[in-house]
C-alpha positions in Angstrom: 0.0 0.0 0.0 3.0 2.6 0.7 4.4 1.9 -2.6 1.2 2.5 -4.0 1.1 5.9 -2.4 4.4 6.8 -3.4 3.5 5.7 -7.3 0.8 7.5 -7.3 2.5 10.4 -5.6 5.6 10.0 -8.2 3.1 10.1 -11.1 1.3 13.2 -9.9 4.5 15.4 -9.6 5.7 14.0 -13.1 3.0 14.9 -14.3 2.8 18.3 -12.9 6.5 19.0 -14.1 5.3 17.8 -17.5 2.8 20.7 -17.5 4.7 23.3 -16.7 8.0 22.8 -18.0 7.5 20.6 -20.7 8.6 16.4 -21.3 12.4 16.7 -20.1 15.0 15.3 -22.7 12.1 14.5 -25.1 12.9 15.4 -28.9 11.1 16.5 -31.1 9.8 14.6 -33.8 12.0 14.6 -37.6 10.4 15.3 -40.9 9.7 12.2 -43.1 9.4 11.8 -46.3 6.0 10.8 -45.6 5.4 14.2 -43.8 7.3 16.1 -46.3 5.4 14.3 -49.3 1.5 15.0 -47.7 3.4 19.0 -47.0 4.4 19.4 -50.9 0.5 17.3 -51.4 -0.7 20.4 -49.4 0.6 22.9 -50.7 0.7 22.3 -54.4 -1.9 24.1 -56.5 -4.0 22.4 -59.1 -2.4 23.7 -62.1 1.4 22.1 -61.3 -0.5 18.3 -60.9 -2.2 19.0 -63.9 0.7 20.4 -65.6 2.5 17.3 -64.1 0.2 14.7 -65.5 0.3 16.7 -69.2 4.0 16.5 -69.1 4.1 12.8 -68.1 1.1 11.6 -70.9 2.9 13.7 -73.3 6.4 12.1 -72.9 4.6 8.3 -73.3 3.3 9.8 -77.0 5.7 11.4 -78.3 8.9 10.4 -76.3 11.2 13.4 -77.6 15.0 13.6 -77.0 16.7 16.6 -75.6 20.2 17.4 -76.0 22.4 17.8 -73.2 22.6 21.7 -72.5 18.9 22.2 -72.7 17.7 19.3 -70.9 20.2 20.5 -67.8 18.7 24.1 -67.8 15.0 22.5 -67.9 16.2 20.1 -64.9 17.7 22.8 -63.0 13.9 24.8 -63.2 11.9 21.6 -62.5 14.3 21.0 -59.6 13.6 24.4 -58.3 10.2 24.2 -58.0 9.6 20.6 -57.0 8.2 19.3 -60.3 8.1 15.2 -61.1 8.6 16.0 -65.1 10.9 15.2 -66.8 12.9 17.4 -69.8 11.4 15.1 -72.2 8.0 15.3 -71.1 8.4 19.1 -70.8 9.3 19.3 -74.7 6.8 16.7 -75.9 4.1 18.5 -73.8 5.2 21.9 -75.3 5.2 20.1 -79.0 1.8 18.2 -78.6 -0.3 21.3 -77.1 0.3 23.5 -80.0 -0.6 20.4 -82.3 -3.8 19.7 -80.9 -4.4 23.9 -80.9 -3.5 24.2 -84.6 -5.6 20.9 -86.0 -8.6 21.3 -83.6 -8.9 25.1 -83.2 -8.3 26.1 -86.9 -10.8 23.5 -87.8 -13.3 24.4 -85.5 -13.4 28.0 -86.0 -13.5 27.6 -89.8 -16.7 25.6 -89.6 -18.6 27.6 -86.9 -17.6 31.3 -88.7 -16.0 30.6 -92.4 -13.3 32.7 -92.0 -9.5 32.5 -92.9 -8.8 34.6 -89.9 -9.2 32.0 -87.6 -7.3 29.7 -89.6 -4.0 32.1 -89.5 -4.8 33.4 -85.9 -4.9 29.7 -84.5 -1.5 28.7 -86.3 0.4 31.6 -85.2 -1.3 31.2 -81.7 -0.1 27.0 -81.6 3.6 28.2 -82.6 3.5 30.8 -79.8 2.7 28.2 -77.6 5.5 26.3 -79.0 7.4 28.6 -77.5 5.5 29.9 -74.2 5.4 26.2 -72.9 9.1 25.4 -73.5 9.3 28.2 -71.4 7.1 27.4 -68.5 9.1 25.2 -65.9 11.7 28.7 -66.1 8.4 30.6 -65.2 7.3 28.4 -62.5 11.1 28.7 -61.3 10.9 32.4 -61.1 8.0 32.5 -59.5 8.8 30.4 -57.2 11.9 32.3 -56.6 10.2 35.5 -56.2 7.5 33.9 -53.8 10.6 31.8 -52.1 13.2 35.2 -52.3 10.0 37.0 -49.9 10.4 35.2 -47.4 14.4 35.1 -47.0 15.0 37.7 -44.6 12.4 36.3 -42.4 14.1 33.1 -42.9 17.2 34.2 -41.6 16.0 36.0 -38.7 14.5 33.1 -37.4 17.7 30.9 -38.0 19.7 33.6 -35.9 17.1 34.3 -33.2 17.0 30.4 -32.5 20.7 30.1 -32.8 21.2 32.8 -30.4 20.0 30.8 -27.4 20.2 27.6 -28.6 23.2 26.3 -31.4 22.0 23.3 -33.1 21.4 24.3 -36.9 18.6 21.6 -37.3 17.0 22.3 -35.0 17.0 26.4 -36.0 16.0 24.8 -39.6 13.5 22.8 -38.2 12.0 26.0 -36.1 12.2 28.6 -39.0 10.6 25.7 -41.5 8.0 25.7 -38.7 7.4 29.5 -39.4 7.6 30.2 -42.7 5.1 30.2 -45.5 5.3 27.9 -48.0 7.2 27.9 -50.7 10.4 28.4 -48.5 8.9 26.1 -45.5 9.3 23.3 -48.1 12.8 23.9 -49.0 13.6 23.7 -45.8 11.6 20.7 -45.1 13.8 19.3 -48.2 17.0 19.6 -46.6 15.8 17.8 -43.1 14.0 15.1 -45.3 17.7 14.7 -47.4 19.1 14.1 -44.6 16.3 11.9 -42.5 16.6 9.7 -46.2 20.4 9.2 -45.5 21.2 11.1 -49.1 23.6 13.6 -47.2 24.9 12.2 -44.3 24.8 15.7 -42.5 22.7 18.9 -41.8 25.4 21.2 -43.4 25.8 19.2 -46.3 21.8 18.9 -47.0 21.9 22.9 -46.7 25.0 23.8 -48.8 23.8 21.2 -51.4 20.1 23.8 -51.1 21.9 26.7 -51.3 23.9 25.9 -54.4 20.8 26.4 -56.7 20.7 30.0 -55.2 23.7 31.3 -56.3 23.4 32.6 -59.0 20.1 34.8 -57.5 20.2 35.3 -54.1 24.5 35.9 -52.8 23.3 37.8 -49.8 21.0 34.9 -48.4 23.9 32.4 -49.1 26.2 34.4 -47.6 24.1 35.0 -44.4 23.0 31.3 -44.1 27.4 30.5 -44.3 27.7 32.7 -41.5 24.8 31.1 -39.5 26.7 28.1 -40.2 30.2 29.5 -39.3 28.7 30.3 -35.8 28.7 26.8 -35.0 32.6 26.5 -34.8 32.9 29.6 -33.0 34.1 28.5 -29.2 33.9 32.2 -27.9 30.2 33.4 -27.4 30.7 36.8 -28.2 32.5 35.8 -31.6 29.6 33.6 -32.0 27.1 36.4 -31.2 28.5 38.4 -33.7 28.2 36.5 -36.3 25.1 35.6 -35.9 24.3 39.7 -36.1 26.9 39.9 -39.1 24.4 37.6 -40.8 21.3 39.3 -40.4 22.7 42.1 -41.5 24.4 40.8 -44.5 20.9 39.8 -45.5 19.4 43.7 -44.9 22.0 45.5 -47.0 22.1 42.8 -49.6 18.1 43.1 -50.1 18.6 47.4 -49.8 21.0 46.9 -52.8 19.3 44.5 -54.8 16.3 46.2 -54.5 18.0 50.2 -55.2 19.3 48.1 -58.4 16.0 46.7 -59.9 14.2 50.5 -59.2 16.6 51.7 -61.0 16.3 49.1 -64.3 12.3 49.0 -63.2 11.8 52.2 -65.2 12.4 51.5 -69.1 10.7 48.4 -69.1 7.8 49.9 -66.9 7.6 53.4 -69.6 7.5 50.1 -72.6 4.6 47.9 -70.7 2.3 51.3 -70.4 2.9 52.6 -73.5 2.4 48.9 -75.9 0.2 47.5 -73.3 -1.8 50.7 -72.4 -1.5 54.2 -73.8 -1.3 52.9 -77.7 -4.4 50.9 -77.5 -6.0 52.9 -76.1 -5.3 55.8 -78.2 -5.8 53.3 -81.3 -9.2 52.9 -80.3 -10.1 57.1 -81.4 -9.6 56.0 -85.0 -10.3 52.3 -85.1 -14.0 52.9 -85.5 -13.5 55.5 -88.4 -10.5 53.1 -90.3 -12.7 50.0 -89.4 -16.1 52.1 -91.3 -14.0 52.8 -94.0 -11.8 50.0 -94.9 -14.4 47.6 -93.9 -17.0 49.2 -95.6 -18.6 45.9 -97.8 -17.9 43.4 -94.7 -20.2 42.7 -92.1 -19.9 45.5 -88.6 -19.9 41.8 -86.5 -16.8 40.5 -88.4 -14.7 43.8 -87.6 -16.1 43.4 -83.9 -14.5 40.0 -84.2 -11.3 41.1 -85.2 -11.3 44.0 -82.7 -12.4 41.5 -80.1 -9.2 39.1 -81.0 -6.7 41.5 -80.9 -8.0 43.7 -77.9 -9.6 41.0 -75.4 -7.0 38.2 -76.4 -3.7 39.1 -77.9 -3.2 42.5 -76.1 -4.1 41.1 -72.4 -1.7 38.1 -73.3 1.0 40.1 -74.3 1.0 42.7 -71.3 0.8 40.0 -68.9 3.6 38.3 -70.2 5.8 41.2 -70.2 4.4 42.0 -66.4 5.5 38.2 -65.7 8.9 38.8 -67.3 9.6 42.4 -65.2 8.5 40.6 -61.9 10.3 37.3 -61.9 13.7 39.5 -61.8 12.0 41.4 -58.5 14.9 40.3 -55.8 14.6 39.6 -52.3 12.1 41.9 -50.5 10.5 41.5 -47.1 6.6 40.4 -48.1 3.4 40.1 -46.1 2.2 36.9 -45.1 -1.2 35.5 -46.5 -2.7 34.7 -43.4 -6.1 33.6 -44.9 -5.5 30.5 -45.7 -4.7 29.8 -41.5 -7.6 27.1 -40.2 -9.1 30.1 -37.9 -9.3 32.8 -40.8 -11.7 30.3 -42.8 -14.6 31.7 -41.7 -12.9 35.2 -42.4 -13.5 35.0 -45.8 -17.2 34.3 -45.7 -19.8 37.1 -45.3 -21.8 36.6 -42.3 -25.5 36.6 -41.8 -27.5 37.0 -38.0 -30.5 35.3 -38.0 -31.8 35.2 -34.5 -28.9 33.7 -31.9 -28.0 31.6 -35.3 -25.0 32.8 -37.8 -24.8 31.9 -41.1 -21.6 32.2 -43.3 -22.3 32.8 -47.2 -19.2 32.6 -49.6 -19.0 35.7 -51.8 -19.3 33.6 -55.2 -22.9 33.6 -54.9 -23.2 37.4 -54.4 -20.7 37.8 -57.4 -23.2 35.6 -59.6 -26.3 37.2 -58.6 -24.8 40.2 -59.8 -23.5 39.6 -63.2 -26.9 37.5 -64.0 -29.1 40.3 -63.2 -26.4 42.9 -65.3 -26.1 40.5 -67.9 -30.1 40.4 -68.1 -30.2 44.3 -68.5 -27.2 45.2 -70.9 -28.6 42.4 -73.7 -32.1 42.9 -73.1 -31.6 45.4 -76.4 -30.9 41.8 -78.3 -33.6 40.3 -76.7 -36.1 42.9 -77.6 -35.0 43.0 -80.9 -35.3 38.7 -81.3 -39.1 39.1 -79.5 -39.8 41.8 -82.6 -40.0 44.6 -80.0 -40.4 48.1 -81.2 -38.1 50.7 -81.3 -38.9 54.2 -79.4 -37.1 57.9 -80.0 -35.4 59.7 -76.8 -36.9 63.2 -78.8 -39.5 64.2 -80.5 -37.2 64.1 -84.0 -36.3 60.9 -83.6 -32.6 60.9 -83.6 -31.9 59.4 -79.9 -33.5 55.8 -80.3 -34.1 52.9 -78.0 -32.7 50.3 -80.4 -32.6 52.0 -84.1 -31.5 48.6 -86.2 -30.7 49.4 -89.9 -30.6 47.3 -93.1 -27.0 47.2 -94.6 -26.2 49.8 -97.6 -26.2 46.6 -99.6 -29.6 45.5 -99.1 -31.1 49.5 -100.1 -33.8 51.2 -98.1 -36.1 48.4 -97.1 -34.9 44.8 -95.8 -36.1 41.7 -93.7 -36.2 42.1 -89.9 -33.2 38.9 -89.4 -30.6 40.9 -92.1 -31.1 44.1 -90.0 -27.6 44.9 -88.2 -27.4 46.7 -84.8 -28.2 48.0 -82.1 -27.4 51.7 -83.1 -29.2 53.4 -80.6 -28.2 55.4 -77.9 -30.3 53.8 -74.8 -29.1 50.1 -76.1 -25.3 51.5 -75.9 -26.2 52.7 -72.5 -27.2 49.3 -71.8 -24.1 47.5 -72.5 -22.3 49.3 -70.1 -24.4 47.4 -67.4 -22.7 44.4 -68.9 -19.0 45.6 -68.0 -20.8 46.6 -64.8 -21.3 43.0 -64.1 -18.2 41.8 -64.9 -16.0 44.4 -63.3 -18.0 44.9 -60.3 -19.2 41.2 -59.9 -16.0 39.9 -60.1 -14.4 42.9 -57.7 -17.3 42.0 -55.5 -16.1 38.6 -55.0 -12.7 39.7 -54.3 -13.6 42.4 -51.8 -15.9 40.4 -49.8 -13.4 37.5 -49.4 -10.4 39.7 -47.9 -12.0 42.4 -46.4 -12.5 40.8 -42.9 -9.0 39.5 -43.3 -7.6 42.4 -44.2 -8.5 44.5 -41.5 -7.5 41.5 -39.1 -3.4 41.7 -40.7 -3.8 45.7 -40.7 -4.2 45.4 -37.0 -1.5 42.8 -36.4 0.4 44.7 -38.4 0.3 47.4 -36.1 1.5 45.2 -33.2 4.7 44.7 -35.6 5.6 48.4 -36.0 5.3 48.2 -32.3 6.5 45.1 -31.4 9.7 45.9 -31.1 9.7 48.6 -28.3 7.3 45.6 -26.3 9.9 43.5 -27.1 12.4 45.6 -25.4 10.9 46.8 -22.5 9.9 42.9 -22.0 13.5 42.1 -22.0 14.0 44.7 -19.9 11.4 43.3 -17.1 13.0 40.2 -17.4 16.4 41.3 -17.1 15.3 42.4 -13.5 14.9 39.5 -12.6 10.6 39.4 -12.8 8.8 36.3 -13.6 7.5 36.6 -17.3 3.4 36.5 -15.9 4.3 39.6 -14.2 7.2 41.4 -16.5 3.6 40.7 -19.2 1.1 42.6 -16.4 4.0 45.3 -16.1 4.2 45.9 -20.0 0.3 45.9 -20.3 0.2 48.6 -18.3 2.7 50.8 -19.5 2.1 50.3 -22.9 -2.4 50.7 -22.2 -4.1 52.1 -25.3 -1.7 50.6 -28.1 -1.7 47.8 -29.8 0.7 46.1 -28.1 -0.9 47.1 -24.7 -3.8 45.0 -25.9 -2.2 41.8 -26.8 -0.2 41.9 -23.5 -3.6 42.6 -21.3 -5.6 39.9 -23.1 -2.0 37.5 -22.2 -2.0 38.8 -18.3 -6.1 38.8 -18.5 -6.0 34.7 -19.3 -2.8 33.9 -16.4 -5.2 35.7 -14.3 -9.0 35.2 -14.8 -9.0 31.9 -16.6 -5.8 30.5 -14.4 -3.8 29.7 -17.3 -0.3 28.9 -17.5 1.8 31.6 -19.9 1.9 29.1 -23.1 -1.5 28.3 -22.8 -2.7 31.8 -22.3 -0.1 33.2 -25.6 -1.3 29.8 -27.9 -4.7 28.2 -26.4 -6.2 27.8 -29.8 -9.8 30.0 -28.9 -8.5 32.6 -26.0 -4.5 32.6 -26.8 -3.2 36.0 -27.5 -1.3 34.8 -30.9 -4.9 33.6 -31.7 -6.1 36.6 -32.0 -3.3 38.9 -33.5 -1.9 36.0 -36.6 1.6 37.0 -37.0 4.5 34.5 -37.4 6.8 37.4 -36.0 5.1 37.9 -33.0 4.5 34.1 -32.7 7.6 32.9 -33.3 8.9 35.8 -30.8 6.7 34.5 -28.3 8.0 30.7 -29.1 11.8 31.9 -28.5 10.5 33.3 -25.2 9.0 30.2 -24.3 12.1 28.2 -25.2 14.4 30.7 -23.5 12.8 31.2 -20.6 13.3 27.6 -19.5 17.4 28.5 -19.4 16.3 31.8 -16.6 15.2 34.8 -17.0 18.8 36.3 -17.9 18.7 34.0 -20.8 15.6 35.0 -21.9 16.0 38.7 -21.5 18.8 38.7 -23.9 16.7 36.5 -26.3 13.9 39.1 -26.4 16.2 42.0 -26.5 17.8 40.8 -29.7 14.6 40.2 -31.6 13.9 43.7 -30.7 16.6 45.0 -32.4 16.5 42.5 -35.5 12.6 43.4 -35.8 13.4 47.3 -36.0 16.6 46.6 -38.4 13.8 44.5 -40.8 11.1 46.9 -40.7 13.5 50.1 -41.4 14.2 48.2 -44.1 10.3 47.2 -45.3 10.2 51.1 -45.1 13.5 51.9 -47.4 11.8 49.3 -49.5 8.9 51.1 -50.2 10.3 54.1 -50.7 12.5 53.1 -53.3 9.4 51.7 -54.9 7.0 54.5 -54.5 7.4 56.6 -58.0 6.4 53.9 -60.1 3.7 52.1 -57.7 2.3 55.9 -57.4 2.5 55.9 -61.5 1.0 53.3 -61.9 -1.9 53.2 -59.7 -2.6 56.1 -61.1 -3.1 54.7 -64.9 -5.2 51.6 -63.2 -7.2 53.7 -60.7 -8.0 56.8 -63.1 -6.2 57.3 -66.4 -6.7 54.1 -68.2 -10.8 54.2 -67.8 -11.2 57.5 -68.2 -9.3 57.9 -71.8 -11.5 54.9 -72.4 -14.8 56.0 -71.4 -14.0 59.6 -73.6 -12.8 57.4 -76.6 -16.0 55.0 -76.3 -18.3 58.0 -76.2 -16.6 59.7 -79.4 -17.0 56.0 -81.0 -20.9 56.6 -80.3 -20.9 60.1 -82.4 -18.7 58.7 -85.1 -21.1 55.8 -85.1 -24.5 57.9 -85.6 -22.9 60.1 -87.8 -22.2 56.9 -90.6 -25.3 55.6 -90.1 -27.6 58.5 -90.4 -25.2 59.4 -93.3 -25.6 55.6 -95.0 -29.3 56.0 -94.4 -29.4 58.9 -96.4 -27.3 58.0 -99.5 -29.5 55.3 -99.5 -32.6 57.1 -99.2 -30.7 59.2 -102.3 -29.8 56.3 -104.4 -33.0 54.8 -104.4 -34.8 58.1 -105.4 -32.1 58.5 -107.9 -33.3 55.3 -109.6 -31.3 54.4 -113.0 -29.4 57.8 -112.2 -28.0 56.6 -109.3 -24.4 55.8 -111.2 -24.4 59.1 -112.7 -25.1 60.9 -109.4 -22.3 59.1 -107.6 -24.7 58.4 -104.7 -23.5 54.2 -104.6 -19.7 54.6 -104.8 -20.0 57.2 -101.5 -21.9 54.1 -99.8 -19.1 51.8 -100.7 -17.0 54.2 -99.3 -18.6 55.0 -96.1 -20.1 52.1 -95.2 -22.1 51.7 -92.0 -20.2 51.7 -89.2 -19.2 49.8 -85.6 -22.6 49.8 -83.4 -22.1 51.3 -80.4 -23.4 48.5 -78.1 -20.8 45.6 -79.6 -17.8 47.7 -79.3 -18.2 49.3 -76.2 -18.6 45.9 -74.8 -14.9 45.0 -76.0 -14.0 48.0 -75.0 -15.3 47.7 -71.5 -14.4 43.9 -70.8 -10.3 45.2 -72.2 -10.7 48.0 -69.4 -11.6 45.0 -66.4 -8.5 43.0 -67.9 -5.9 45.5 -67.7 -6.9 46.5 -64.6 -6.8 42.9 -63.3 -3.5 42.8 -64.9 -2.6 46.2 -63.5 -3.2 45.7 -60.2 -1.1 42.5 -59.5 1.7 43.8 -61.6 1.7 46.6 -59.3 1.2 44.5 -56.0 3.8 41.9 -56.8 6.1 44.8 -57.6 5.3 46.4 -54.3 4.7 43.4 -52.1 5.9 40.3 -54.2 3.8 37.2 -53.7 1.4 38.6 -51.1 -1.9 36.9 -52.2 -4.2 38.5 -49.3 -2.9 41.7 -50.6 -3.4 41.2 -54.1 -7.0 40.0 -53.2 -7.7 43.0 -51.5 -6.0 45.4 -54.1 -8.4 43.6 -56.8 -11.7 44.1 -55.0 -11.0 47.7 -54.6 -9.5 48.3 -58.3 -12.1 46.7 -60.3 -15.3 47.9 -58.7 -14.0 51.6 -58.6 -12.2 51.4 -62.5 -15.1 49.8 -63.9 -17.9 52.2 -62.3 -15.5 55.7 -63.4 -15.0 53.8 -67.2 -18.9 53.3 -67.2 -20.1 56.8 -65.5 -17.5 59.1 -68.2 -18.7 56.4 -71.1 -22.5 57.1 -70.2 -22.0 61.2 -70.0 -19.8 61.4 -73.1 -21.8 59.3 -74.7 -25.3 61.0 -74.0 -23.8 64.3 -74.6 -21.8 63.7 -77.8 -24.7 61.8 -79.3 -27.0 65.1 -78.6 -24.4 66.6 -80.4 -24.6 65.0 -83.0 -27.7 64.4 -83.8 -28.5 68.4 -83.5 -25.8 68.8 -86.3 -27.3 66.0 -88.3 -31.1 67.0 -88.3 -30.0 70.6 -89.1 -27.8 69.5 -91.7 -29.6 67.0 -93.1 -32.6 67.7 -92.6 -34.7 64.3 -93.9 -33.0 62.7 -91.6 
């Protein structure tokens, strides 16, 4: 019975010990390649599997050789990026693609609308892609180097703030993989997993085999991990200390420098992108109705709508996001924002929320989006739907000139002609109309994106704010602790200095849960509903609050000096987030500019002078036709028919403004995450929320100036045309 007593009593205080100070000598578990296989599963995004399995079915048809120098570039990118393709199945894919484009689309499209166009467009389209997919592991490479090259300096700082207190450089790899976002939390993975799989047979040789690939990109992050590495042999701590800071710096001036050098070379290919991608087209667009009218005066208004439709919703929005693509992927190392939506407890985030009673419901955005553009969608092609019902047409004025609908019979087909050959809308309430159509696809789809990061958003912009402060918590923390406080009470002393900030709050609602809910400090910084990391989602702050944890279990001296150097690393990384940014700042500025303002407006004044030149030909083809036929037998003599083959009838309004409008929600798509990736790099929250507010503003100022232009020019012109002309 006395042995039972003292088991039992053995057991209790063991398992009191494990509570508060954690399983003694227990380590903590390696990465397999199980766990690093189900991480890559994770992470992956649908397009490389399926670009995977088109590689791989590819290869087994076509089975083409590389030569040597080729196939090692191609294996260096797919290497990179953690692709299982081979060269060979990269070419045969990028061979067999194009094939099936040139056969299949050239054929289609020739049946369905008769027209060479299609034929030559499709060919020159699949040898393109020849070219664009031979080229596509190198873009996956770069961008997963520019997602990868983000996250470095954060990588860094967490290798030195765990090496700091503890020097074991697996375990600092293990902690920072821990930390990270992907792409980098799976390199780093990689290079535990080589080593758990026995193909290096240590930790340094794993990592110096990783950093090789980086060479060429990134010197200052291998340069900074060397020194992390160097601080190993170091048997003086100061020498080890410093070099450990040496590193982190290293990192900071490297990414200053990189980053001073691509502003610089940023500017030519920025000033080439606006003007092919933006400025000329849209300029283009002034004459292109009256070139179109004239040159395409005995083909059919649809088939020039065709062709405008190719080369402004198709080839133009290709090329610019190619050339965006190519200016980014040579962004270097910056210091990105974390996308902290995809976290389990930001799910719900993302939804919109509904109270019904004591009930919530959560609603993804989608459907709102959808409603949207079907009832737009409804509106802006009503005008065709009228017109298939037989509906009547109805004037604006009593003269007639501003109609609802106003179809017209070709110049071909003289005065009178069957309802089915009439061509239109012409008429200035069915142009209004289509703008409700961009309306619904600009706004819809900005909509969706707004909705899904706007709760999010605002949760980072406040966590943020802990950052910028984090630092001076930090320090007066380690200061606390350097006294020789426990950490529950250094926290309730750094509440209250620090009361009304940020950080004042996140230490409170820490000291509120040791001391209401009776919680230990780790469970009252990480409990998954109540922890104070829960409800401020920053891997800074929680990895800061990790390092305390681990630190404090070697004293409070320890720990003190822990805290106080991730004070002083976080304010050397955010002056140099801020230097960042300002190097950046002329061209961002420039170019939100063009996306938020220029760019829609130029297009909504160059739609609206469309709509004048557009009435103008077709009250003017009305009435050499009206002419022609009264001319009868004279009508050679008079001259009448060769000035209709001249003029011809002109773009309606309603068709063009639509290609038009949807080019205007395309480059501002296109825009807006060149302009965020350029800024940010891969920040996908921000991007998200960049979208949502850039389309629904762009589109709405491009529809609003296309609707008064349009309405005030037509007046115009139809005042001019009924004095003029006056059987018009």
């Amino acid at each position: 019975m006395k042995n039972d007593d003292y088991d039992e009593l053995l057991l209790k205080y063991k398992q009191r010990i494990k509570q508060e100070f954690g399983e003694i000598g227990k380590t903590e578990p390696k990465v397999s390649s199980r766990d690093y296989f189900e991480f890559k599963r994770e992470l992956y995004p649908a397009r490389y599997t399926i670009y995977e399995k088109a590689c791989n079915f590819s290869e087994n048809i076509l089975k083409l050789k590389v030569n040597g120098r080729t196939a090692e570039q191609i294996q260096k990118n797919v290497k990179i990026c953690h692709l299982n393709v081979t060269p060979s199945g990269v070419i045969s894919f990028s061979v067999f693609l194009p094939l099936l484009v040139i056969v299949f689309g050239a054929l289609i499209s020739f049946l369905v609308f008769q027209m060479m166009f299609f034929v030559i467009f499709f060919i020159i389209a699949g040898m393109l892609l020849v070219f664009a997919l031979q080229k596509t592991p190198e873009l996956m490479a770069n961008t997963w180097r520019m997602k990868t090259s983000n996250q470095m300096v954060q990588s860094i700082f967490y290798l030195v703030t765990y090496m700091r207190h503890t020097s074991n450089l697996e375990r600092a790899i293990e902690f920072a993989a821990d930390h990270l976002e992907p792409p980098l939390s799976l390199d780093f993975r990689k290079i535990l997993w080589d080593v758990e799989t026995q193909q290096y047979s240590t930790i340094r040789d794993s990592a110096n085999a990783y950093l090789e690939q980086w060479k060429d990109w990134d010197k200052e992050f291998v340069e900074a991990f060397h020194l992390v590495e160097s601080s190993l042999f170091e048997s003086l701590e100061e020498r080890r200390l410093t070099l450990l800071d040496k590193a982190l710096d290293a990192i900071l001036n490297g990414t200053y420098e990189e980053m001073l050098h691509y502003a610089h070379n940023l500017k030519s290919p920025m000033t080439m992108l606006n003007m092919l991608g933006v400025i000329l087209p849209i300029l283009g667009l002034v004459i292109l109705p009256l070139v179109v009218s004239f040159m395409g005066s005995g083909s059919s208004p649809f088939t020039m709508i065709i062709y405008i439709s190719v080369l402004y919703n198709v080839s133009l929005p290709i090329g610019v996001y190619y050339l965006g693509r190519t200016i980014l992927s040579k962004r270097p190392a910056g210091y990105g924002a974390t996308d902290i939506s995809e976290k389990e407890s930001m799910k719900n985030a993302r939804n919109v929320s509904f109270s019904l009673g004591k009930n919530t419901t959560a609603i993804n955005p989608i459907f709102f989006s959808i409603v949207v553009l079907i009832i737009c969608l409804i509106i802006g092609f009503s005008p065709l739907v009228l017109h298939l019902l037989g509906g009547q047409d109805f004037s604006f004025n009593e003269a007639g000139t501003l109609k609802m609908l106003d179809y017209v019979c070709p110049p071909s087909t003289g005065v009178e002609c069957a309802e089915a050959d009439k061509i239109g809308p012409y008429g200035l309430g069915a142009s209004i109309l289509s703008l409700v159509i961009v309306i619904g696809l600009g706004v819809s789809l900005g909509l969706y994106y707004s909705l899904r990061s706007k709760n999010v958003i605002q949760i980072r912009e406040r966590t943020k704010e802990l950052e910028d402060e984090f630092a001076s918590a930090l320090f007066q923390l380690g200061n606390r602790l350097g006294d020789g406080l426990p950490a529950e009470l250094a926290f309730a002393k750094v509440a209250q200095t620090m009361e009304g900030s940020t950080s004042g709050e996140f230490f409170g609602l820490a000291e509120r849960n040791i001391t209401r809910l009776g919680m230990g400090l780790e469970q009252a910084l990480f409990d998954p509903n109540v922890g104070a990391v829960t409800h401020f989602p920053s891997k800074v702050i929680e990895s800061s609050m990790k390092v305390l944890m681990e630190s404090i279990k070697k004293g409070p001296r320890i720990a003190a000096q822990a805290l106080l150097s991730m004070s002083r690393y976080i304010k050397e990384i955010h002056t140099v987030e801020e230097r960042l940014k300002d190097l950046m700042a002329d061209i961002i500025s420039s170019m939100k500019a063009q996306t938020s303002f220029l760019t829609p407006a130029i297009a909504g004044i160059v739609v609206g002078i469309t709509s004048m030149i557009a009435t103008i030909l077709t009250k003017l083809s009305a009435q050499l036709t009206n002419l022609t036929a009264q001319s009868g037998g004279a009508a050679s003599s008079t001259g009448f028919a060769d000035m209709l083959n001249i003029f011809g009838i002109g773009i309606p309004t309603f068709q063009f403004q639509i290609v038009v409008g949807v080019y205007i929600v395309q480059i501002t798509f296109i825009l807006t995450i060149l302009s965020n990736g350029i800024e940010n790099g891969a920040d996908k929250l921000g991007e998200r929320y960049a979208l949502g507010k850039n389309l629904v503003n762009s589109t709405l100022l491009y529809c609003i100036i296309s609707a008064v232009v349009m309405i005030l020019f037509n007046m115009f012109a139809g005042t001019i045309l009924t004095n003029a002309l006056p059987g018009v």
